[in-house]
C-alpha positions as CSV (number, residue, x, y, z in Angstrom):
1,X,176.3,55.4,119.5
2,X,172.8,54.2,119.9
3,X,170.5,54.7,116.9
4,X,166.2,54.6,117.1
5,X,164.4,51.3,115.8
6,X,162.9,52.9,113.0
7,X,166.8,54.4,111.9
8,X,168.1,50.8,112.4
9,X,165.8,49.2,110.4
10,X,166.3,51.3,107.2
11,X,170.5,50.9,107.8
12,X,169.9,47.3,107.7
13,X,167.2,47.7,104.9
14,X,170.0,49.6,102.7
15,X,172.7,46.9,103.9
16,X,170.6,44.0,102.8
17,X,170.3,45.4,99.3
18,X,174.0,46.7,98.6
19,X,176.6,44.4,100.8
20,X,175.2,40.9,99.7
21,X,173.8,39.0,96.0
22,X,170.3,37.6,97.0
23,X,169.1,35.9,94.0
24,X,166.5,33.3,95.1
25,X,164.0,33.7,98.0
26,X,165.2,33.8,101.5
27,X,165.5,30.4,102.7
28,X,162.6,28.2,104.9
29,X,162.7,28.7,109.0
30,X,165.5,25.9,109.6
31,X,163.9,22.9,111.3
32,X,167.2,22.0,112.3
33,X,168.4,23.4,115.7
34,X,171.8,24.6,116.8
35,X,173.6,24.9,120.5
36,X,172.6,28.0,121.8
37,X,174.1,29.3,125.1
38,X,169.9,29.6,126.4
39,X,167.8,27.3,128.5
40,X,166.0,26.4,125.4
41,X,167.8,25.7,122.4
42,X,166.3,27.7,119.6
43,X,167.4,28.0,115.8
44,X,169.4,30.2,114.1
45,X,167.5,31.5,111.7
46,X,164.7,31.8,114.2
47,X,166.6,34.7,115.7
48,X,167.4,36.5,112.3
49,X,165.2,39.5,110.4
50,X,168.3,38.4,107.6
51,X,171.2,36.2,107.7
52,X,173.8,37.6,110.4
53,X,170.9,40.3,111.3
54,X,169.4,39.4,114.7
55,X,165.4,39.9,114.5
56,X,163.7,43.0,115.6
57,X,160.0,42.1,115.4
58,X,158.1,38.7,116.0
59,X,155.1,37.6,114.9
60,X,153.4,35.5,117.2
61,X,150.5,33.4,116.4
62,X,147.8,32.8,119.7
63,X,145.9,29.0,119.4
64,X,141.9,29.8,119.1
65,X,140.8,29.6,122.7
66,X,143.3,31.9,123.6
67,X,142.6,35.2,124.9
68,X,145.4,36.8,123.2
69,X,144.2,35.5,119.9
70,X,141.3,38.2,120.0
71,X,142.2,40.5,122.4
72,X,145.2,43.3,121.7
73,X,145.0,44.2,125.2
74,X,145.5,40.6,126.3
75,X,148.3,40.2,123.7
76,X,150.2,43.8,124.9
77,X,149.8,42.8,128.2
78,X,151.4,39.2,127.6
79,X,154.3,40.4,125.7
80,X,155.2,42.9,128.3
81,X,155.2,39.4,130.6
82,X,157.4,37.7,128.3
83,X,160.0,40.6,128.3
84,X,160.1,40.6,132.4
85,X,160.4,36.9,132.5
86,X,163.5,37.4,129.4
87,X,165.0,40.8,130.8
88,X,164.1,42.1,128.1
89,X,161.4,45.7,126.9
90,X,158.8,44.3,124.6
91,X,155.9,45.9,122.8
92,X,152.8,44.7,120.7
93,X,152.6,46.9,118.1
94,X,149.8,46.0,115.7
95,X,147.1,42.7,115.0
96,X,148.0,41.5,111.5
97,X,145.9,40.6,109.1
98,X,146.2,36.8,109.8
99,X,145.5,37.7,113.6
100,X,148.9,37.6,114.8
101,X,150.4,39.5,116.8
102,X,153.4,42.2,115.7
103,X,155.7,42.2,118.8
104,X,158.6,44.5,119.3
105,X,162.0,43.5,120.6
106,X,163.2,47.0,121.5
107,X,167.0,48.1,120.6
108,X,170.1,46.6,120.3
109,X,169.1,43.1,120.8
110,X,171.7,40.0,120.3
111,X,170.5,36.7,118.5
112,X,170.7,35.2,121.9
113,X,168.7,37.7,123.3
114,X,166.2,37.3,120.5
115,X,166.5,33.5,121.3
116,X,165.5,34.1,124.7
117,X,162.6,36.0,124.2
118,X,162.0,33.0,121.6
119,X,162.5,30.5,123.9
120,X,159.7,31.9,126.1
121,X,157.0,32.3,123.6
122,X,157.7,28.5,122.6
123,X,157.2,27.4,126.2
124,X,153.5,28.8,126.9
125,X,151.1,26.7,125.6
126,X,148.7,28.6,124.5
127,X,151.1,30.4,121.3
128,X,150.5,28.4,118.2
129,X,153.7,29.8,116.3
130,X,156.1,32.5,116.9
131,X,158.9,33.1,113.9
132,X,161.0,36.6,113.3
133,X,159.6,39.3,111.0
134,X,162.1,38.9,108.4
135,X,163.3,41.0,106.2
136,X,162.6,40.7,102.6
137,X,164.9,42.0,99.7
138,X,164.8,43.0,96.1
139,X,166.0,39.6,94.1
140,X,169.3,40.8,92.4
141,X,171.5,39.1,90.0
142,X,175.1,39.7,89.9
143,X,176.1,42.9,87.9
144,X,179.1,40.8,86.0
145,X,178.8,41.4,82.4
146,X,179.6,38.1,81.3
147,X,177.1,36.4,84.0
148,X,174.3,35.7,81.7
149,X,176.8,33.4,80.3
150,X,176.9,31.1,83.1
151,X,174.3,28.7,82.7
152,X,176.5,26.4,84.9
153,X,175.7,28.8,88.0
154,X,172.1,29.3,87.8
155,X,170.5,27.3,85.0
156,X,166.8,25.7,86.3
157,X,167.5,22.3,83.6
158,X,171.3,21.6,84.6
159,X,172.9,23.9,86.5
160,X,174.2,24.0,90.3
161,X,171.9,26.2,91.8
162,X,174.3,28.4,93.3
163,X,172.8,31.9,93.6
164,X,170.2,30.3,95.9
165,X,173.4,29.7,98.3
166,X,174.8,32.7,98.0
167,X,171.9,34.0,100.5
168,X,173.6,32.0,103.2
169,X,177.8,32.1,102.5
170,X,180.0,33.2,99.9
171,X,182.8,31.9,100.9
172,X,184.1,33.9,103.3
173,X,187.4,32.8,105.4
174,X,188.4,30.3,103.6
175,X,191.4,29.2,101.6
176,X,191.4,27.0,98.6
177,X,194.6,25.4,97.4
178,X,194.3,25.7,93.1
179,X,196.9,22.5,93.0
180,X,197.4,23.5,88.9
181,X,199.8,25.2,86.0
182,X,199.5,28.7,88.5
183,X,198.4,31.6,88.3
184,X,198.4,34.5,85.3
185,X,197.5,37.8,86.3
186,X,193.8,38.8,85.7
187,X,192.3,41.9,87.2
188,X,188.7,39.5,87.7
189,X,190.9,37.3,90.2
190,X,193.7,38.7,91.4
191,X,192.0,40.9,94.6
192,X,191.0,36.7,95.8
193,X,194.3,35.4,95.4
194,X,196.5,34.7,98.0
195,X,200.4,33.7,97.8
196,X,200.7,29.9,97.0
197,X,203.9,28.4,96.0
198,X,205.7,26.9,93.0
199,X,206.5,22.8,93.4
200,X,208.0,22.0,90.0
201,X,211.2,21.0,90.8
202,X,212.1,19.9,87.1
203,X,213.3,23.5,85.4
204,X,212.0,22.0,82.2
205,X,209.0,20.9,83.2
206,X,208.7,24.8,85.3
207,X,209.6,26.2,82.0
208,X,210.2,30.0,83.9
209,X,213.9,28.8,84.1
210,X,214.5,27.6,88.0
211,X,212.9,24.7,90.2
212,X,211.2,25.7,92.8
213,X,210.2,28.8,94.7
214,X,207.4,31.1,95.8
215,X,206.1,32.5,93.3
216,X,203.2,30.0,91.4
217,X,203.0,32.7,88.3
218,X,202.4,30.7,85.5
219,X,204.5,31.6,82.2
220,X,202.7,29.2,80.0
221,X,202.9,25.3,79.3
222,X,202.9,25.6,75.7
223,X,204.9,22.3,73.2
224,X,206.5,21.9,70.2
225,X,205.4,18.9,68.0
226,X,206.5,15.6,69.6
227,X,208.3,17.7,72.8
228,X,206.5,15.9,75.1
229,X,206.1,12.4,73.3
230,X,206.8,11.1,69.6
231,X,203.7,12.2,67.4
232,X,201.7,15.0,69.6
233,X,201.2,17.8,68.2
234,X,202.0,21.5,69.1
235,X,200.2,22.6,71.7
236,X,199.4,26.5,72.8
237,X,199.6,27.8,76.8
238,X,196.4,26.7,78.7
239,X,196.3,29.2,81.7
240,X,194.5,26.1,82.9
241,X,194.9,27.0,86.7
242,X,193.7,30.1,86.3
243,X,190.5,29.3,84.3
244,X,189.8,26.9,87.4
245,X,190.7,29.6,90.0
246,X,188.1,32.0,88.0
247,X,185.4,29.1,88.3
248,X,186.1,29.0,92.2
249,X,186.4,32.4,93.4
250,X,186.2,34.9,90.2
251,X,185.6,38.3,91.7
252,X,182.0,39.0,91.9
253,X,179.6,42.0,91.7
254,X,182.6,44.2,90.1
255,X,180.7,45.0,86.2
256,X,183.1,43.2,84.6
257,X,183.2,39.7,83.6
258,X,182.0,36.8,85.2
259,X,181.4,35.2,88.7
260,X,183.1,33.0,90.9
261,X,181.1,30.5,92.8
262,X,182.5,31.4,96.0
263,X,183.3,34.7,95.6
264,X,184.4,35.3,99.4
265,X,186.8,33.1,99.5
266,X,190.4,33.1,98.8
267,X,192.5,31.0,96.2
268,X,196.1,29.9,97.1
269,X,197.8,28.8,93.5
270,X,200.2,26.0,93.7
271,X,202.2,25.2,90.6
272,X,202.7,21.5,89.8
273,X,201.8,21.4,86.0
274,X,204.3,22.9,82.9
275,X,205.4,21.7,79.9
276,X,204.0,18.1,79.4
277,X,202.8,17.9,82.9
278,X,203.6,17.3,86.4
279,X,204.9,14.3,88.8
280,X,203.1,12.9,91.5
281,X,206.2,13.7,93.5
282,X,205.2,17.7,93.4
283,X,202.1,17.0,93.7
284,X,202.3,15.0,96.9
285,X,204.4,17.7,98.0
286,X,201.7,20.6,97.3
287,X,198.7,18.7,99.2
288,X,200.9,18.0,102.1
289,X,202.2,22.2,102.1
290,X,198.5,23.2,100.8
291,X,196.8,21.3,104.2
292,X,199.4,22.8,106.5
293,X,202.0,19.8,106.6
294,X,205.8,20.0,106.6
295,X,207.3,19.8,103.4
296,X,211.1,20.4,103.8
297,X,212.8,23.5,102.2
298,X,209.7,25.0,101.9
299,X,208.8,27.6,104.0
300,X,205.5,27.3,106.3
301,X,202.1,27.9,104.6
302,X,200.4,30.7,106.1
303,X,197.6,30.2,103.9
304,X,196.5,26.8,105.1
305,X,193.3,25.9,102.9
306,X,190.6,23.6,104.1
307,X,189.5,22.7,100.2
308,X,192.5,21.1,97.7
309,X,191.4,21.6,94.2
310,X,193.1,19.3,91.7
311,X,191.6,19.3,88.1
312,X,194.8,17.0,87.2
313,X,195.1,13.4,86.7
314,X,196.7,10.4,84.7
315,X,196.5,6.5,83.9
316,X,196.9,3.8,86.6
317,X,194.9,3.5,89.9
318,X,195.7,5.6,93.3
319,X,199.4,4.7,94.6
320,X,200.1,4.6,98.0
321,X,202.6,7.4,97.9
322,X,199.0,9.7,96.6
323,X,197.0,8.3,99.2
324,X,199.0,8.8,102.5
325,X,199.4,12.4,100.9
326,X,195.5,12.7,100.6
327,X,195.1,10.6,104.0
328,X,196.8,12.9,105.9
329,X,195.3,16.1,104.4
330,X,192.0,15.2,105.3
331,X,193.0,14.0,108.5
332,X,194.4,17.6,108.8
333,X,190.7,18.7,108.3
334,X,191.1,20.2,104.7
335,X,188.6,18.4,101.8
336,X,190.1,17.1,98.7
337,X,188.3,17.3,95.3
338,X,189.5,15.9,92.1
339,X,188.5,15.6,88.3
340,X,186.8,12.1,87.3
341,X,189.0,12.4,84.1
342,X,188.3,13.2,80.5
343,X,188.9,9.4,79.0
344,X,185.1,8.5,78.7
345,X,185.9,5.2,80.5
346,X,185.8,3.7,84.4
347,X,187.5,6.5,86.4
348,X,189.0,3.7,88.7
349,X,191.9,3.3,86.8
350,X,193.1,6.9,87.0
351,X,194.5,8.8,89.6
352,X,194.0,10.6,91.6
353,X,190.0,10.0,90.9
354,X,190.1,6.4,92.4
355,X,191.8,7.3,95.8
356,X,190.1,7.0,98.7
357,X,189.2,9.9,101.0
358,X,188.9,12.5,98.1
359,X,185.5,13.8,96.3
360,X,185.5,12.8,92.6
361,X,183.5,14.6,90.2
362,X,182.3,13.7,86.9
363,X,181.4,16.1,83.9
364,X,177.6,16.8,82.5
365,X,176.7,18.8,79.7
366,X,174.0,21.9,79.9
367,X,171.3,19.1,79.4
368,X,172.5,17.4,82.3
369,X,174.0,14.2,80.7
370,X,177.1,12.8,81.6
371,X,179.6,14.9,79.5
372,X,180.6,12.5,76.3
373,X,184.2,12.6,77.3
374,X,183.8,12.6,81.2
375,X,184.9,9.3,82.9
376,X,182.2,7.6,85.2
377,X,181.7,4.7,87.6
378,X,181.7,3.7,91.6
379,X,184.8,5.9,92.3
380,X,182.5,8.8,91.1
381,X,180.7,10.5,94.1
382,X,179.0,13.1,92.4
383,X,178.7,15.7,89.2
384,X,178.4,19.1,88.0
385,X,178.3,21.2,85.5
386,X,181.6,20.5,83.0
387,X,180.2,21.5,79.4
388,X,181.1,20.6,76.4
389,X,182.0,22.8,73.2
390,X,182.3,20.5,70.9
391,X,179.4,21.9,68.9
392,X,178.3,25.2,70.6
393,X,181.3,26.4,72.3
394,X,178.8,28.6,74.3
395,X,177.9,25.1,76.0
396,X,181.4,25.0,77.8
397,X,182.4,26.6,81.1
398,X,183.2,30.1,80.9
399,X,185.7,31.5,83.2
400,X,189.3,34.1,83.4
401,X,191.6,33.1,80.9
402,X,194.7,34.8,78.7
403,X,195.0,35.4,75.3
404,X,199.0,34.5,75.4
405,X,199.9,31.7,72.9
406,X,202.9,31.2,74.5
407,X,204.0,33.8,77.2
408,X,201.2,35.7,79.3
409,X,199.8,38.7,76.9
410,X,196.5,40.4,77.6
411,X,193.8,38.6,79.9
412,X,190.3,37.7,78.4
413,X,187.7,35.0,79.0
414,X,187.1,31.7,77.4
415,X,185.2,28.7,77.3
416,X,186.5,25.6,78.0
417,X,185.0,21.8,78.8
418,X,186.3,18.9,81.1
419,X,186.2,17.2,84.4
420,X,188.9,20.1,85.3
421,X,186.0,22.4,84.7
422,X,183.2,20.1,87.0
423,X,185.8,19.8,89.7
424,X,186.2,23.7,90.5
425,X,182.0,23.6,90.7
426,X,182.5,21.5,93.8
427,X,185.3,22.9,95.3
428,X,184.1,26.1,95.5
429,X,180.5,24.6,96.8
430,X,182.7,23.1,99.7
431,X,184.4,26.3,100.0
432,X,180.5,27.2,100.8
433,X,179.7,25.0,103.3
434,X,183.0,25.8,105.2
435,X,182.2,29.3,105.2
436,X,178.7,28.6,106.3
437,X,179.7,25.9,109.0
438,X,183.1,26.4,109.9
439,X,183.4,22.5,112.0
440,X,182.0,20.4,109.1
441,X,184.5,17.5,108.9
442,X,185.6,16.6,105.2
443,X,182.9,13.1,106.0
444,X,180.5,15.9,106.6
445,X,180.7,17.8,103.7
446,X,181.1,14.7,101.4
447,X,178.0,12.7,103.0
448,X,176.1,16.1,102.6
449,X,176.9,17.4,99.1
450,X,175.4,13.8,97.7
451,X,172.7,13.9,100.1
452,X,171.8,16.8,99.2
453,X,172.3,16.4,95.5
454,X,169.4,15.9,92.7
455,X,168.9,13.5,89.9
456,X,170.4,14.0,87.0
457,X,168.2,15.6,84.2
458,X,169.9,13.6,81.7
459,X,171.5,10.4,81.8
460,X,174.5,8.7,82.7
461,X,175.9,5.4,81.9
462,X,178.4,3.9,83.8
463,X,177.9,5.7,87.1
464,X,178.5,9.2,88.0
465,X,177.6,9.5,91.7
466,X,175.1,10.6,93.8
467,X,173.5,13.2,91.0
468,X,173.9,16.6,90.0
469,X,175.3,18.6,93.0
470,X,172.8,21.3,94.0
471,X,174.6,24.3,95.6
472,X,171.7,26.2,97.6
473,X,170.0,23.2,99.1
474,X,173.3,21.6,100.6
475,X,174.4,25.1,101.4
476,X,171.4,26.1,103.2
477,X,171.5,21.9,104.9
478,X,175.0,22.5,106.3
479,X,173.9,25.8,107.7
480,X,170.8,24.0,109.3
481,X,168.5,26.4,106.7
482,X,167.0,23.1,105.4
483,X,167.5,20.2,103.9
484,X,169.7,17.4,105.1
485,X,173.3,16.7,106.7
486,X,173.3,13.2,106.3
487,X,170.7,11.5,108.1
488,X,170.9,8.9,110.8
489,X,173.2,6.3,109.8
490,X,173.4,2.1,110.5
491,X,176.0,0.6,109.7
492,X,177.1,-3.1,109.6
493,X,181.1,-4.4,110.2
494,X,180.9,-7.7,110.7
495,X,183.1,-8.9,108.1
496,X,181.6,-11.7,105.5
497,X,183.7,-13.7,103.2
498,X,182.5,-13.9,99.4
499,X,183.4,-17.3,98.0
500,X,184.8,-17.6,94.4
501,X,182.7,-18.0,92.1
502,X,179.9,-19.2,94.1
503,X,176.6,-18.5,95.7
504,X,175.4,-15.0,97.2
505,X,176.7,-14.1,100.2
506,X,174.1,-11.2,102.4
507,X,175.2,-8.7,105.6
508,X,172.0,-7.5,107.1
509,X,171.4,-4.3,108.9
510,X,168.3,-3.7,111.8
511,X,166.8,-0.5,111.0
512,X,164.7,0.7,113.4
513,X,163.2,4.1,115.1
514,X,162.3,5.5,111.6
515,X,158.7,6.6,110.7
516,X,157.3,6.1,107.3
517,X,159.1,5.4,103.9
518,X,162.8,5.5,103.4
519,X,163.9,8.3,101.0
520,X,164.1,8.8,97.4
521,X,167.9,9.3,98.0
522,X,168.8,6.8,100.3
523,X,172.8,6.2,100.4
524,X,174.3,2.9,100.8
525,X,178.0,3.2,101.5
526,X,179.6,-0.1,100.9
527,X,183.7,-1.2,101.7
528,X,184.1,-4.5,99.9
529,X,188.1,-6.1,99.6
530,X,188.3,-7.8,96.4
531,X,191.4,-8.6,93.8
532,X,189.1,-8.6,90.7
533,X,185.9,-6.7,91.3
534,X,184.2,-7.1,88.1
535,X,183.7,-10.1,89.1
536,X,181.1,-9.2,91.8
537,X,177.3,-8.0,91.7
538,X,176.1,-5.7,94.4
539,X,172.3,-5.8,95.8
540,X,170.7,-3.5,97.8
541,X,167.7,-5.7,99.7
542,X,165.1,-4.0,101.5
543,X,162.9,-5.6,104.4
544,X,159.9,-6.8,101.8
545,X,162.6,-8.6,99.7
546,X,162.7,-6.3,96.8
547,X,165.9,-5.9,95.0
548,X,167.9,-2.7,93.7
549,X,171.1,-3.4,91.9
550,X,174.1,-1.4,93.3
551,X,176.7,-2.9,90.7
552,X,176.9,-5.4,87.6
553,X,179.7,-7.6,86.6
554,X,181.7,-5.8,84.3
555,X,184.8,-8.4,82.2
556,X,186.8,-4.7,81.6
557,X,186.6,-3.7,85.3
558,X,190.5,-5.4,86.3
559,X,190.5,-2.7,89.5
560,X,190.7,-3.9,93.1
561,X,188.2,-3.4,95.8
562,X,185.0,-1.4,95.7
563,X,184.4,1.9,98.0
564,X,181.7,3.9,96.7
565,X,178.7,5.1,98.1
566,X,175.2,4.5,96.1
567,X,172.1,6.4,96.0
568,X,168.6,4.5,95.9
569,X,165.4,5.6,95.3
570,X,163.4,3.7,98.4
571,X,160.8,5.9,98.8
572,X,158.5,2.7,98.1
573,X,160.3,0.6,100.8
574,X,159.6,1.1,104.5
575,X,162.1,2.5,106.6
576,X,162.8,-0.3,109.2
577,X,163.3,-3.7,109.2
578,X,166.1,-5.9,108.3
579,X,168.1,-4.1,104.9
580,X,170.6,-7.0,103.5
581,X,173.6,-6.1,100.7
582,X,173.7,-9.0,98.9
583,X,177.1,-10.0,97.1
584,X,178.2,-12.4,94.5
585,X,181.0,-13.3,93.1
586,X,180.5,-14.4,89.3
587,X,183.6,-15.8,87.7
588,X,186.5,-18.0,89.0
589,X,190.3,-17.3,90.6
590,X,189.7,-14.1,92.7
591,X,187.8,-14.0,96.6
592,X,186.9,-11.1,98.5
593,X,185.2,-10.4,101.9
594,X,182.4,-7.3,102.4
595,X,184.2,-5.5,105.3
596,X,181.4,-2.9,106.0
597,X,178.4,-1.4,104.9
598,X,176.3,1.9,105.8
599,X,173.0,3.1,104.9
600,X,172.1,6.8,106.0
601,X,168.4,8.0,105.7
């Protein structure tokens, strides 16, 4: 059934208001462009009135000289040309204030169609500017009782700036894998969770009396004194899974409790913690399952998730048997994000923070400080928001919860602090950016959540990344609303041996075809084999000569090899020229070679 322009516009008027959140202003004309299947390529949100709504009016701005700049009868007269040359019925409709021109697209038009119509305007020379008349809505915040609560969503000082994404995704058609203690019933969650699976194979550590099976509900993971080891204390349930699942996809916009940063999506729950924890053994088995592998005796997934969720972790470095797990995950396409740890030391000797190919996330409080207990260094790639209670329990991460000391009883809300709490934050802004742009890559969506990240309001010693993540702007990036992907990238791989204990050793990169500065958050990925890397200071030098320190010796650093990415503030430097990383090795017995290095503007 066809409907008048005038009855379309208030349906999508009343839409606009009651089937989506806007809480922050509708974002900039991208300047990023996407394939389009026209002649000329044209942006997205070029073609849009609102996001997902194709444009029914464009304003069109005529240069000066032009005759269509003063005259309506030139500018009907021109847009009827442009809709022969486009196949398409177009009508001036009124001079704005400004002196542009209000152009009618007519009924029923496509984004592509709009993009054609587009596409011409852009090509005459004599039109200055021609963008959609968008729509505009009333600024809503969620209607979730407990949402003032959340300074961790929306918070100007420290928070992730997530309602600004929500006017591009919420998470819609995706999966993420909660890799955790389960899954209690909670009428805030349950309509977002999907089945999962249970991996505990040890009935002990399941505690619900079997090994495994498919059902991930979580009876609790409560102790008796010394149960676990000699001199711990008793210890209550946690419903720890499900206070992370609530974080990452709470049901949102329901009046009643709190919201989930990606509210669209769905959360898979896989059980790998109980009583006194979980082996690496399930866990390997629940990434491998939770990306879509083979795991036998387990029955196909048919909720493969493209973001892994593990707020878990313990002492010693990644093993190999972890890493080939996570390897082959991402190699699967699905993003893995883990806790830094809560140890308030160098998060390269825990697991599975230090392995490769995942994104680690450290803790800050609501001032934006590196949480007191969060662990840091270069295995961090970036922060969020983990809280900490110790003082205003307000202050911590609020999120679905039960009141059970033991057994599940009735379900309620509760703050809680860690790295297990910072990790959700970025899983569900991943969860985000795969709902906004289905074929980001889990290099994509790293490369663009620190890119797009800001400085940390507070401080952090010890490392923690590229900054404070910053859900709308690397939401809005990956959608090409703004922002950046990742830049152009040069990278260096001729391999350089660093002797021990001896001089600096440099790896230089031509950067050219760049205009101006280099930027404020310029990332320097560096791949450097070493058996002792305390040992070794890092330089970043630009083409004037100045210095920027990547890394110090540290004597309590024992770990192996350094892959991190860095984030410099060269805004002073200019762009090309010859960059150098500089390396040396301080202190005798151990050698190492820089195998590559990146920097992406």
């Amino acid at each position: 059934m066809r409907t008048s322009a005038s009855t379309r516009r208030k349906l999508i008027s009343v839409a606009a208001v009651s089937a989506a959140l806007f809480t922050a202003a509708a974002p900039s004309a991208a300047v990023a462009q996407e394939p389009a299947p026209q002649e000329a390529a044209v942006p997205a949100a070029q073609t849009e009135a609102a996001p997902g709504t194709a444009a029914e009016r464009l304003i069109v701005g005529y240069k000066s000289g032009a005759a269509e700049a003063k005259s309506n009868k030139a500018a009907e007269a021109d847009a009827a040309a442009k809709g022969a040359e486009s196949g398409e019925d177009l009508d001036f409709q009124r001079r704005l204030g400004s002196g542009a021109a209000l152009v009618d697209l007519g009924e029923d038009l496509t984004r592509t169609d709009v993009a054609d119509v587009v596409a011409e305007y852009r090509a005459d020379p004599q039109v200055a500017y021609v963008v959609p008349d968008r729509l505009n809505k009333p600024l809503a915040t969620p209607n979730d009782t407990e949402y003032s609560k959340q300074w961790d969503l929306f918070e100007t000082t420290a928070g992730m700036n997530v309602p600004g994404a929500w006017d591009v995704a919420t998470g819609s058609g995706v999966t993420v894998a909660v890799i955790d203690t389960g899954y209690v019933t909670h009428s805030d969650l349950g309509a977002n969770i999907v089945a999962g699976y249970d991996f505990i194979s040890d009935a002990t550590v399941g505690n619900d009396g079997n090994g495994r099976d498919s059902n991930p509900a979580d009876p609790g993971d409560w102790t008796a004194a010394n149960e676990c080891q000699a001199g711990d204390p008793a210890s209550t349930s946690s419903w720890h899974g499900t206070h992370v699942a609530g974080t990452i996809a709470a049901v949102t916009n329901n009046s009643k409790g709190v919201a989930g940063i990606a509210y669209g999506a769905k959360v898979s729950p896989l059980r790998v913690l109980g009583k006194c924890g979980g082996y690496d053994s399930d866990i390997i088995d629940a990434i491998t399952w939770a990306s879509g592998g083979t795991v036998s005796g387990v029955p196909a997934n048919a909720n493969v998730a493209k973001v892994i969720n593990m707020s878990l972790g313990g002492g010693g470095a990644c093993s190999t048997a972890t890493q080939s797990a996570i390897n082959a995950a991402v190699n699967r396409g699905t993003t893995v994000v883990v806790a830094a740890g809560n140890s308030n030391a160098n998060a390269s000797g825990y697991s599975p923070a230090s392995c490769s190919n995942v994104v680690s996330v450290a803790a800050t409080d609501r001032q934006g400080n590196r949480s007191y207990y969060s662990n840091y260094g270069t295995v961090v790639d970036i922060a969020a928001p983990g809280g900490e209670t110790n003082s205003v329990t307000a202050n911590g991460i609020l999120s679905t919860l039960n009141s059970g000391g033991q057994g599940p009883s009735s379900e309620n809300y509760d703050y809680y602090q860690g790295t297990s709490m910072a990790s959700p934050h970025v899983a569900g802004l991943v969860a985000l950016m795969k709902s906004a742009n289905a074929a980001l890559t889990p290099a994509q969506i790293e490369s663009a959540i620190k890119t797009n990240s800001r400085a940390l309001p507070g401080t952090c010693s010890g490392g923690c990344g590229a900054g404070l993540a910053d859900a709308a702007k690397t939401v809005q990036a990956v959608s090409g609303s703004g922002g950046s992907t990742g830049g152009t990238t040069f990278t260096s791989t001729s391999a350089v041996s660093i002797p021990d204990n001896g001089s600096a050793v440099e790896s230089s990169i031509a950067v050219s075809g760049r205009s101006g500065n280099a930027p404020s958050a310029l990332q320097v990925g560096v791949d450097i084999t070493h058996t002792y890397r305390g040992d070794l200071v890092v330089d970043l030098v630009a083409p004037d000569g100045s210095t920027y320190r990547l890394k110090a010796a540290s004597s309590s650093d024992s770990a192996d090899n350094i892959s991190a990415t860095y984030t410099v503030n060269a805004s002073s430097e200019t762009a090309n020229g010859t960059w150098k990383l500089r390396v040396q090795d301080t202190a005798a017995q151990d050698t190492g070679r820089i195998n590559s290095w990146k920097l992406t503007f």
